[in-house]
N, C-alpha and C positions, 0 to 999 in steps of 0.2 A: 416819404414814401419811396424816394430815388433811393435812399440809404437803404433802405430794404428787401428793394430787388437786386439793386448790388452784389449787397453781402449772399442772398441767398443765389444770385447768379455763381461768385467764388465758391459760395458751398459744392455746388451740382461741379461744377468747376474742378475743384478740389475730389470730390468724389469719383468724377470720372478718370482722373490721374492717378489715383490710388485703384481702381479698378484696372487699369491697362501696366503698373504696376505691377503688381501681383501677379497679370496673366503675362510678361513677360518673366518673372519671376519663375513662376511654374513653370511655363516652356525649356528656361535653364536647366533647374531642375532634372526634369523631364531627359534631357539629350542627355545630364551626366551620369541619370538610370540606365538609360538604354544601351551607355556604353559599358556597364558592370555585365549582362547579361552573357552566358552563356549560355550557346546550343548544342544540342546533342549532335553526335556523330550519325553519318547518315546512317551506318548498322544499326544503331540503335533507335533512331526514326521509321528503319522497315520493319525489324523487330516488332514495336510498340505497334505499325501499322496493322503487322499479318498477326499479331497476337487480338488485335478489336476484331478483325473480320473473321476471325473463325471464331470465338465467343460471342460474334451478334449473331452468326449462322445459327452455332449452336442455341442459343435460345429460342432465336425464330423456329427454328426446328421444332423446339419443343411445343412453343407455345402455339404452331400449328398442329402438332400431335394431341395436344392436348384440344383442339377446335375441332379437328375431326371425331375424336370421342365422342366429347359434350355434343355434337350435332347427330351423332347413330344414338349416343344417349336419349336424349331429345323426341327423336325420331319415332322410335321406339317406345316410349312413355305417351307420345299421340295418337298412335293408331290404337 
């Protein structure tokens, strides 16, 4: 019975070393990705910024123009 808690003690054992392994593995990994990346130039960061904020307007826009409609729409088919 000793021999068998043993051996499956080394397993868990075993297992957990290959688990901290790997996650040091990965972590390696990991830093020698982080250092291939490049990032954009900051004109091109505000660029890319002021290009989302006037295209979210714009839709908002719309899609409030299009809510004011539907609602005279609406409105209008109630009475």
């Amino acid at each position: 019975m000793k021999q068998i808690e043993t051996k499956t003690a080394k397993t868990i054992k075993h297992k957990e070393e290959n688990l901290v392994s790997k996650g040091v593995k990965f972590l390696k990994e990991v830093k020698i990705e982080t250092k291939k990346i490049t990032w954009p130039q900051r004109k091109q960061i505000l660029l890319s910024a002021l290009m989302i904020m006037f295209f979210s307007l714009l839709i908002g826009g719309y899609l409030g123009l299009l809510d004011v409609i539907y609602n005279v729409l609406i409105s209008f088919l109630m009475k």
